[in-house]
C-alpha positions as CSV (number, residue, x, y, z in Angstrom):
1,X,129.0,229.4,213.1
2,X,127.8,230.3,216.8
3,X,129.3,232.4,219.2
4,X,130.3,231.1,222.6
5,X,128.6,231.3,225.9
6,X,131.6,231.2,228.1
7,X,133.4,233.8,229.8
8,X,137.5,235.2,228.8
9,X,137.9,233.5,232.3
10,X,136.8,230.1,231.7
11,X,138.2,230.0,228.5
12,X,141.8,231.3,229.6
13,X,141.5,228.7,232.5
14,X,140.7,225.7,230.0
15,X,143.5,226.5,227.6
16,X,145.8,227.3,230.7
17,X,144.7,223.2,231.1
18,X,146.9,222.3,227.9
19,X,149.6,224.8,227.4
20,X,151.2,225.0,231.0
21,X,149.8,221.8,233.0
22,X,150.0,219.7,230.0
23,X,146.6,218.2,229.9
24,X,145.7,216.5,226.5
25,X,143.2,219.1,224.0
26,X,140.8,215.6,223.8
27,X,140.8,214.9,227.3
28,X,140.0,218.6,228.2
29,X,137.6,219.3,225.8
30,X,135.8,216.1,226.7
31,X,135.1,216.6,229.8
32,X,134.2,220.2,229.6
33,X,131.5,219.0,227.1
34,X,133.6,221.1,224.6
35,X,134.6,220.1,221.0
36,X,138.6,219.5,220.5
37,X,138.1,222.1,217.7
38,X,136.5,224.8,220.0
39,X,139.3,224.2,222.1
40,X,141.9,224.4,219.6
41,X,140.4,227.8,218.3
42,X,140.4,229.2,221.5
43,X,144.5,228.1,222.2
44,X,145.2,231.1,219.5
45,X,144.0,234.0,221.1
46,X,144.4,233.0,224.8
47,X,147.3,230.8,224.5
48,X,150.6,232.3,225.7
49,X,152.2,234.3,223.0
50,X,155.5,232.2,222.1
51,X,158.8,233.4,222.9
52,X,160.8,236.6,221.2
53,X,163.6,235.3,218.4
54,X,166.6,237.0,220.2
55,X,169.9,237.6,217.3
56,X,172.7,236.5,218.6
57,X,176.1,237.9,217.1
58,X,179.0,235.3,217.0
């Protein structure tokens, strides 16, 4: 497996595509010129973390 020659930046920006403006993983990725998979990889560490599990008492 290779490493990638983008920057934190760019890759932030491109999964910032499909978590908060909603733009398909396969439409991204193709036309960055990236693979859906790369993409997908890169969701997990620059994706936004999901939200806390409150308790609530009732």
């Amino acid at each position: 497996m290779g490493t990638s020659n983008c920057s934190d930046k760019f890759t932030r920006d491109t999964v910032h595509q499909t978590t908060m403006k909603g733009y398909p993983v396969r439409q991204v990725s193709r036309r960055l010129g990236w693979s859906t998979h790369s993409l997908c990889k890169w969701m997990k560490p620059f994706g936004d973390p999901a939200p806390e599990k409150r308790d609530v008492d009732h």
